[in-house]
py3Dmol code that shows the C-alpha trace and the ligand (Angstrom):
import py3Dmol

protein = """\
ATOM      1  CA  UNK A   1      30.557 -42.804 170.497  1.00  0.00           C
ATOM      2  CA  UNK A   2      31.340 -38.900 169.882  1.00  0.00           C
ATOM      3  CA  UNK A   3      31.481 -36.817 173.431  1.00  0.00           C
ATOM      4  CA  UNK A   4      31.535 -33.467 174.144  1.00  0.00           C
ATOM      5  CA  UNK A   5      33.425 -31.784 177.683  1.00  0.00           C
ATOM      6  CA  UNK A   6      32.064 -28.963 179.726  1.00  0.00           C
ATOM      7  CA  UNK A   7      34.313 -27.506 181.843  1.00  0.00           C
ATOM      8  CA  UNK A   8      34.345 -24.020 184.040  1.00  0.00           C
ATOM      9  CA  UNK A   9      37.900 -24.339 185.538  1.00  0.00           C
ATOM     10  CA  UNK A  10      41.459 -25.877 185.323  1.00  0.00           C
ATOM     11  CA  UNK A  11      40.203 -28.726 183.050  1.00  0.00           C
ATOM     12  CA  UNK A  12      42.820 -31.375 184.478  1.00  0.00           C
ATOM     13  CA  UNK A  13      39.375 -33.896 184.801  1.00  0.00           C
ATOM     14  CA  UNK A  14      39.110 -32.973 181.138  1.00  0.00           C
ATOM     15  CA  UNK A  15      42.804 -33.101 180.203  1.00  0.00           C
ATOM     16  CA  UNK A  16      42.878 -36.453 181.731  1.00  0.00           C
ATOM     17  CA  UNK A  17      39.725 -37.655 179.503  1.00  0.00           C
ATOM     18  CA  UNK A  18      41.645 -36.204 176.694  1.00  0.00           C
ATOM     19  CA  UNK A  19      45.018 -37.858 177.180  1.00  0.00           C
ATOM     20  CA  UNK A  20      43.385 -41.619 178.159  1.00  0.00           C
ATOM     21  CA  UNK A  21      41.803 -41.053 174.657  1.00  0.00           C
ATOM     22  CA  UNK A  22      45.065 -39.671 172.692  1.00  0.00           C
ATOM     23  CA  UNK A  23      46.310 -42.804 173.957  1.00  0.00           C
ATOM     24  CA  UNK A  24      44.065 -45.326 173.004  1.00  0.00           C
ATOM     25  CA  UNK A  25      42.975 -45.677 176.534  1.00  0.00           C
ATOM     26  CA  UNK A  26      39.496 -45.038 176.395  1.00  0.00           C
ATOM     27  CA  UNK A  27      37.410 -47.623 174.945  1.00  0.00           C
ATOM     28  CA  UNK A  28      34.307 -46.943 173.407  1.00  0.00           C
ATOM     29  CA  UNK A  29      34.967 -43.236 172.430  1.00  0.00           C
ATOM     30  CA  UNK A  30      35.759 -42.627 168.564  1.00  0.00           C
ATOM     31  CA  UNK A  31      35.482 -38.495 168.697  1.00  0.00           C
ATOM     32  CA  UNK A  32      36.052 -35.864 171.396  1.00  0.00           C
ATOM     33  CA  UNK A  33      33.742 -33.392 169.438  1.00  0.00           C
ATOM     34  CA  UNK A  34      34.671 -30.117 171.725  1.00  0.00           C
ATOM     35  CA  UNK A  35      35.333 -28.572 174.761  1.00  0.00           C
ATOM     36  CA  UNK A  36      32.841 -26.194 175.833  1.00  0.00           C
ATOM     37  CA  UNK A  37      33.703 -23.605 179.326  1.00  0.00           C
ATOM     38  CA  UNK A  38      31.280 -20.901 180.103  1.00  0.00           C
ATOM     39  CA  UNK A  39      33.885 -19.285 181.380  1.00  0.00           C
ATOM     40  CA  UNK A  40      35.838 -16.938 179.000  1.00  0.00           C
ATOM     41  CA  UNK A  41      39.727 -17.314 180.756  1.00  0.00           C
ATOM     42  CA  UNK A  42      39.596 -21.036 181.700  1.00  0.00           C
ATOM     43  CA  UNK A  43      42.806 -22.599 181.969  1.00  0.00           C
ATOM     44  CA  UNK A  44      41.460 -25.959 180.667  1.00  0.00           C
ATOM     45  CA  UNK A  45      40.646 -24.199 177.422  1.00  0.00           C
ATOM     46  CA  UNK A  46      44.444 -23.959 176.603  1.00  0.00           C
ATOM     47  CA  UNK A  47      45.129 -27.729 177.885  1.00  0.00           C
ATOM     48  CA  UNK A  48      42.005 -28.323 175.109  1.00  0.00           C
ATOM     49  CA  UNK A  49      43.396 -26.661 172.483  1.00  0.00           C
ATOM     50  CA  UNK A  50      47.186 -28.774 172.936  1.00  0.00           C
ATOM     51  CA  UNK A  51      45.213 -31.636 172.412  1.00  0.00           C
ATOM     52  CA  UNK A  52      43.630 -30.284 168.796  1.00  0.00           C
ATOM     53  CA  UNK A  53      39.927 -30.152 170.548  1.00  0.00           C
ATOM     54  CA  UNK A  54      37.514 -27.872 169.176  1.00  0.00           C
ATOM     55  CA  UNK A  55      37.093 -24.941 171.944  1.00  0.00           C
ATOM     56  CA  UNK A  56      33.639 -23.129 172.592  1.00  0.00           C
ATOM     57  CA  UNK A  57      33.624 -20.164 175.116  1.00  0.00           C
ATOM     58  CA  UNK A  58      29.748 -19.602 176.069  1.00  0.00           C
ATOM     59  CA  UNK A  59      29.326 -17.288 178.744  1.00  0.00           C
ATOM     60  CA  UNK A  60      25.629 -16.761 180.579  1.00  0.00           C
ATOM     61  CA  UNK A  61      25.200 -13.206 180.114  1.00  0.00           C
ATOM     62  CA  UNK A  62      24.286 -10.689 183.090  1.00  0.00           C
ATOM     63  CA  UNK A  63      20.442 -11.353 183.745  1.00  0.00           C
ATOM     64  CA  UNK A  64      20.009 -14.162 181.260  1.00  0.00           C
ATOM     65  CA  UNK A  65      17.442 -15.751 182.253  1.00  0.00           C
ATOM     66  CA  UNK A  66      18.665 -20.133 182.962  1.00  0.00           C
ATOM     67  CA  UNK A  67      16.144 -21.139 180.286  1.00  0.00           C
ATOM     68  CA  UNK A  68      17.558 -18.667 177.662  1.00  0.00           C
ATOM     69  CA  UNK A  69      20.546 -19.019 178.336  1.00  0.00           C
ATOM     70  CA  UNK A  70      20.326 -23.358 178.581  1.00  0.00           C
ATOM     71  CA  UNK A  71      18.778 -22.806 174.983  1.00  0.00           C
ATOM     72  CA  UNK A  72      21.933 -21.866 174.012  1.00  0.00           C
ATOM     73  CA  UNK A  73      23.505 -24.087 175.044  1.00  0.00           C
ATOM     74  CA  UNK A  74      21.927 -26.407 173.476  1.00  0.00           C
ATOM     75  CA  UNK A  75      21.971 -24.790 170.149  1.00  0.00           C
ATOM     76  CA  UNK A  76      25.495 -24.578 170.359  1.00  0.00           C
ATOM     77  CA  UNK A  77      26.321 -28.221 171.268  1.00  0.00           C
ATOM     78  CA  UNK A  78      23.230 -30.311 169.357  1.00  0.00           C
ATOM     79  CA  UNK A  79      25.221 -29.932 165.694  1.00  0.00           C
ATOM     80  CA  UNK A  80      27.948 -32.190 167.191  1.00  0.00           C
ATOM     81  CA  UNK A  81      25.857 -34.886 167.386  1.00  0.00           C
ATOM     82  CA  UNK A  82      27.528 -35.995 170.205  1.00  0.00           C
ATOM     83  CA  UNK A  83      25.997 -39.324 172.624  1.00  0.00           C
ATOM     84  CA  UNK A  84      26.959 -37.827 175.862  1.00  0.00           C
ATOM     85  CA  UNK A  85      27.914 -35.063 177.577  1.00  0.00           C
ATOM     86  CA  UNK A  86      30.370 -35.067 180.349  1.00  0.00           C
ATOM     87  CA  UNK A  87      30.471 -32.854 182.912  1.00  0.00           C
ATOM     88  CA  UNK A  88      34.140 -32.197 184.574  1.00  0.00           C
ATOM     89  CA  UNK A  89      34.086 -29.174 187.148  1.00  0.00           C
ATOM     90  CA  UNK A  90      31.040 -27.412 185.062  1.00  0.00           C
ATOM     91  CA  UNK A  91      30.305 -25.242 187.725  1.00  0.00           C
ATOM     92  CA  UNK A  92      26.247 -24.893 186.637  1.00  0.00           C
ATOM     93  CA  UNK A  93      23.365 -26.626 188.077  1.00  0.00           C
ATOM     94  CA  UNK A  94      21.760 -27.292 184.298  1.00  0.00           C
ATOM     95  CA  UNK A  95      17.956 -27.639 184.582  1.00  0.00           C
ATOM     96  CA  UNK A  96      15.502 -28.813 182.496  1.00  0.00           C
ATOM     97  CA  UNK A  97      15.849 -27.113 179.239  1.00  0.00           C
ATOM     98  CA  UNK A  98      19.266 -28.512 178.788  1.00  0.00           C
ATOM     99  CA  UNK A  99      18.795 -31.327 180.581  1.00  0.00           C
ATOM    100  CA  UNK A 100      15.804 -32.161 177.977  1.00  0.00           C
ATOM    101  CA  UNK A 101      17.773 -32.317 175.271  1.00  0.00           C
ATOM    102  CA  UNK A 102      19.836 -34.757 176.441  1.00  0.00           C
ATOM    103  CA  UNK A 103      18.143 -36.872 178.576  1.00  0.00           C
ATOM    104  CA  UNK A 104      20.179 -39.579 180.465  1.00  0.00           C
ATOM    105  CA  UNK A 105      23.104 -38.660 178.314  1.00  0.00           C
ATOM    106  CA  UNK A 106      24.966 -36.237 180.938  1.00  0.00           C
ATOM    107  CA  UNK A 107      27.179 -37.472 183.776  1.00  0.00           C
ATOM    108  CA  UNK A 108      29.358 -35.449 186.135  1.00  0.00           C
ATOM    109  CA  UNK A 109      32.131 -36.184 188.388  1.00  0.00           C
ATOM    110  CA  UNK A 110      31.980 -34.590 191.912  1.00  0.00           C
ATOM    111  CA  UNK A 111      34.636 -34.746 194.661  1.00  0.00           C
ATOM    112  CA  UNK A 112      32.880 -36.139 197.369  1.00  0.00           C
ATOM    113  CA  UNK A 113      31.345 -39.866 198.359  1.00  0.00           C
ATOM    114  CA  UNK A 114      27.385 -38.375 197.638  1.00  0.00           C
ATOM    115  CA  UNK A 115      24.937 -37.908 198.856  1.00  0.00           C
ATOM    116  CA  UNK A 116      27.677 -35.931 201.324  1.00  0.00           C
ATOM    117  CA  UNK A 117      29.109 -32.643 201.065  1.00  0.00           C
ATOM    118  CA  UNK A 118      27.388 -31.816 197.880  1.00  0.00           C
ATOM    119  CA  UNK A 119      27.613 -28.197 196.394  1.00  0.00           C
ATOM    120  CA  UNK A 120      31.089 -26.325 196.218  1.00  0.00           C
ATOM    121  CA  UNK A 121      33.813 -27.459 197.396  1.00  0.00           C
ATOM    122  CA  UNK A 122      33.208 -30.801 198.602  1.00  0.00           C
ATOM    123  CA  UNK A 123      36.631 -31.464 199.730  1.00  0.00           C
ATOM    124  CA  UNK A 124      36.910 -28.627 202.122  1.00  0.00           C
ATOM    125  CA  UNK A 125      34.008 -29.955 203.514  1.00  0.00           C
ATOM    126  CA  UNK A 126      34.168 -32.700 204.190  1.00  0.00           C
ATOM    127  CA  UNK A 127      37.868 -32.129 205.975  1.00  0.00           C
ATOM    128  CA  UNK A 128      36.733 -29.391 208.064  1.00  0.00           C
ATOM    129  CA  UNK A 129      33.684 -32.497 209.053  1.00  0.00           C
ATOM    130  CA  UNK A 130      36.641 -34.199 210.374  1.00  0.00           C
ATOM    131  CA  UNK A 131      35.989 -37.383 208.340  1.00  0.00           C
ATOM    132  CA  UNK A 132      38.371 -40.404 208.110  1.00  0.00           C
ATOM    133  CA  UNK A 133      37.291 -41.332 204.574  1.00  0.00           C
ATOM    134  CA  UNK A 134      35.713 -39.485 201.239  1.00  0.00           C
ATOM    135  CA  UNK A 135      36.657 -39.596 197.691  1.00  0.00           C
ATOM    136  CA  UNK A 136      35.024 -38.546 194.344  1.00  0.00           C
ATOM    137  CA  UNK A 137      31.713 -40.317 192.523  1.00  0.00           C
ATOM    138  CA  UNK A 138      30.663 -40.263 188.715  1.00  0.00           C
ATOM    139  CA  UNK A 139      26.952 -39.987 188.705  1.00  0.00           C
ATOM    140  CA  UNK A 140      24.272 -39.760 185.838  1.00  0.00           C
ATOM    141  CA  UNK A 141      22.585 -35.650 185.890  1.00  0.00           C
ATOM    142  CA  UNK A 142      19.203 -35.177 186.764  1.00  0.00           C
ATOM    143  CA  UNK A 143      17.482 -31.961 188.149  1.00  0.00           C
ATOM    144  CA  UNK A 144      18.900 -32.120 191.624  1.00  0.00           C
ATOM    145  CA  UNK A 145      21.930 -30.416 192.649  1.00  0.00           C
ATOM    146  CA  UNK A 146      24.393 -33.631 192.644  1.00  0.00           C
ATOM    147  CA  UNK A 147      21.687 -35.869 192.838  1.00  0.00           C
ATOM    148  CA  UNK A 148      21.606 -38.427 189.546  1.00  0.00           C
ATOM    149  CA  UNK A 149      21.895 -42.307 189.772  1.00  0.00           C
ATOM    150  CA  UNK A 150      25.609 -43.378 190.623  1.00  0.00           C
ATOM    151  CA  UNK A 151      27.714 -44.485 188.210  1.00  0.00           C
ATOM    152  CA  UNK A 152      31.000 -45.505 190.154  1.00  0.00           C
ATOM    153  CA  UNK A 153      33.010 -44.155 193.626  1.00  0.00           C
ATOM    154  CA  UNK A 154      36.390 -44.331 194.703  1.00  0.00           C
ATOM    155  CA  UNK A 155      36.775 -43.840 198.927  1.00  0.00           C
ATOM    156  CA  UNK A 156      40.067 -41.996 199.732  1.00  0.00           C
ATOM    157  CA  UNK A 157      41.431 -42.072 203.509  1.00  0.00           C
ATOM    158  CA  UNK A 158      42.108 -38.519 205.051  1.00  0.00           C
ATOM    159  CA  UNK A 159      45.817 -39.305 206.146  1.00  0.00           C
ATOM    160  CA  UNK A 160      47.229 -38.230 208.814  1.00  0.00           C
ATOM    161  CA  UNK A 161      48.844 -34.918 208.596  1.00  0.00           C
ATOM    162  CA  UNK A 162      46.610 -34.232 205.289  1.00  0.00           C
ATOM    163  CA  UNK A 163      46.071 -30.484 204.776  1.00  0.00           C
ATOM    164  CA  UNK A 164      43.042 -29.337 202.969  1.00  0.00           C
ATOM    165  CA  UNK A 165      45.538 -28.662 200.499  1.00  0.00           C
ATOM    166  CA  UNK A 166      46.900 -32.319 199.943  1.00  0.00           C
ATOM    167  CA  UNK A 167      43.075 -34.340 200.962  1.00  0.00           C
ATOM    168  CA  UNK A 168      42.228 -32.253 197.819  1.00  0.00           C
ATOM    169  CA  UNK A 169      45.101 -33.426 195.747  1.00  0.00           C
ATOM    170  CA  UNK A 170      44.874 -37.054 196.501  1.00  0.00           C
ATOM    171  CA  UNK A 171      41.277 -37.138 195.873  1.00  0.00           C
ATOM    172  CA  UNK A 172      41.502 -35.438 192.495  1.00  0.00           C
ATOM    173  CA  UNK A 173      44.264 -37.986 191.550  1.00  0.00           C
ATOM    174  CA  UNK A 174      41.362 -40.596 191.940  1.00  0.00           C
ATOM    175  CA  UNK A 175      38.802 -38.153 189.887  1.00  0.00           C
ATOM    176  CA  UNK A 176      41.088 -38.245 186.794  1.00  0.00           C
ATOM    177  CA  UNK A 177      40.745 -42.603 186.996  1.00  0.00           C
ATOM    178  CA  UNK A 178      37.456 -42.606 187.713  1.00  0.00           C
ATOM    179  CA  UNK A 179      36.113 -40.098 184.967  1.00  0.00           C
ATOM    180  CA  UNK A 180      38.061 -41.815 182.309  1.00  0.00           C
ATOM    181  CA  UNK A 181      36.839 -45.563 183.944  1.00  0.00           C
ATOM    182  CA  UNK A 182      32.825 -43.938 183.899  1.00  0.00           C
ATOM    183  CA  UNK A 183      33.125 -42.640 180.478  1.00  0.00           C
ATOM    184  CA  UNK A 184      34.229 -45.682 178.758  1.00  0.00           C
ATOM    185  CA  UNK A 185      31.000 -47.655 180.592  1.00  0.00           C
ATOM    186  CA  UNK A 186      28.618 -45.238 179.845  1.00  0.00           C
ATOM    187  CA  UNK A 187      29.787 -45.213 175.885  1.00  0.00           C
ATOM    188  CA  UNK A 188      30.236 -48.800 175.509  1.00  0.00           C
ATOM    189  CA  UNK A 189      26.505 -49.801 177.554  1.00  0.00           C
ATOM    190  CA  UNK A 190      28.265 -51.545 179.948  1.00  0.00           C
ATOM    191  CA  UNK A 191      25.335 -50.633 182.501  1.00  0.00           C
ATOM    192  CA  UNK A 192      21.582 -50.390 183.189  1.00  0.00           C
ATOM    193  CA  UNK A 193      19.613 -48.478 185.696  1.00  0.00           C
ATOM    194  CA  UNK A 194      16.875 -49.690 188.145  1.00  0.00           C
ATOM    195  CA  UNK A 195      15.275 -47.330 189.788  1.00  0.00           C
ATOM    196  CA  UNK A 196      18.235 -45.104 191.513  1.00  0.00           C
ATOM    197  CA  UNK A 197      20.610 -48.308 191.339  1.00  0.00           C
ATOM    198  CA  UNK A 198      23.605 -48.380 188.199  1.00  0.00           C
ATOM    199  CA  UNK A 199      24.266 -52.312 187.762  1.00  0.00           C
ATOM    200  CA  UNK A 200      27.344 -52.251 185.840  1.00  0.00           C
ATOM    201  CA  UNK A 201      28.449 -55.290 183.480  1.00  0.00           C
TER     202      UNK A 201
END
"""
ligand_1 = """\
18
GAR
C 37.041 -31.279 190.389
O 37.499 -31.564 191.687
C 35.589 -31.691 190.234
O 35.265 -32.868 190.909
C 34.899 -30.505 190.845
O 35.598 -29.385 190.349
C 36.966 -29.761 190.164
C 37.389 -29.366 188.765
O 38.756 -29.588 188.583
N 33.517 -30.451 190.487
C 32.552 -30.112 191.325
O 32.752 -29.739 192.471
C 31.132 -30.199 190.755
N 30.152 -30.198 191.773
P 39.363 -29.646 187.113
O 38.815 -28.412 186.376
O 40.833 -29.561 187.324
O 38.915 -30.928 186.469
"""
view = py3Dmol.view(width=600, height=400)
view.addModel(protein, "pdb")
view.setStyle({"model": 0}, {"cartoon": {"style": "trace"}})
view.addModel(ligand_1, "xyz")
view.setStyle({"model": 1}, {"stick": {}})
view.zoomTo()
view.show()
């Protein structure tokens, strides 16, 4: 199956993908078509390019209007002809127009057990909750903010004497198995969905 990567940030969820797949580590994947960032200075774009990726830059412009600017999006990614889309600290809520166009095929990775502490940063919120456990899920995108079917989690204990700092650290560690681990059953059809339930096989 050919994938494509959105990213907004760092990219190390990406890079991760990327290097699992360089190594013959991530079954079911044949092509990583490109790496897409609407943000212009990513870091992750560089970490892309070291990998030979195809790059795309696609800023939303001042005012754009989501629909416009989801259109293209779309027209950008569609000639890959890629099976699914995957989502690795894309900082946009996509809505319909996108989401249209590639229905069911979109997952995303967020660092928190959902439904908690959705939205930005996750892991900051949950610490400053004061909670012994959370940890990162890979869940399939529909129109809610963090909201699709769930895919797979991974729980990860606040330690004690964790900082914000090093919570965040340890559950990103986990994010860059997971991704990898929720990529490779979504592109092989390891799963099905019931209602809001992912069986996986
Ligand atoms: C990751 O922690 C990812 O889970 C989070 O952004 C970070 C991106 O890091 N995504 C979200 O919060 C989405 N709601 P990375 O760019 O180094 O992969």
């Amino acid at each position: 199956m050919k994938i494509g990567i959105f990213i907004s940030g760092t990219g190390t969820n990406m890079a991760a993908i990327c290097r699992n797949f360089a190594e013959n580590r991530l079954e079911g994947v044949d092509e990583i078509s490109f790496v897409l960032s609407d943000k212009r200075n990513a870091p992750g774009l560089e970490k892309a390019a070291a990998f030979g990726i195809k790059t795309i830059v696609l800023p939303k412009k001042k005012d754009e209007p989501k629909e416009d600017y989801e259109s293209r999006l779309l027209q950008e990614v569609r000639p890959f002809g890629t099976s699914l889309i995957v989502l690795a600290g894309f900082m946009k809520v996509l809505g319909h127009t996108f989401l249209s166009g590639y229905d069911g095929r979109i997952i995303n990775i967020h660092p928190s057990l959902l439904p908690s502490f959705k939205g930005v940063d996750a892991q900051g919120q949950a610490f400053d909750y004061g909670v012994k456990v959370s940890g990162c899920t890979v869940h399939f995108v529909d129109e809610t903010l963090d909201g699709g079917p769930i895919i797979l989690q991974q729980p990860v204990p606040r330690l004690e004497g964790d900082t914000k700092e090093t919570f965040k650290a340890r559950i990103l560690e986990q994010e860059h198995i997971l991704l990898s681990k929720a990529v490779s059953i979504v592109c092989m059809g390891k799963y099905s969905i019931s209602g809001r339930f992912v069986t996986l096989f």
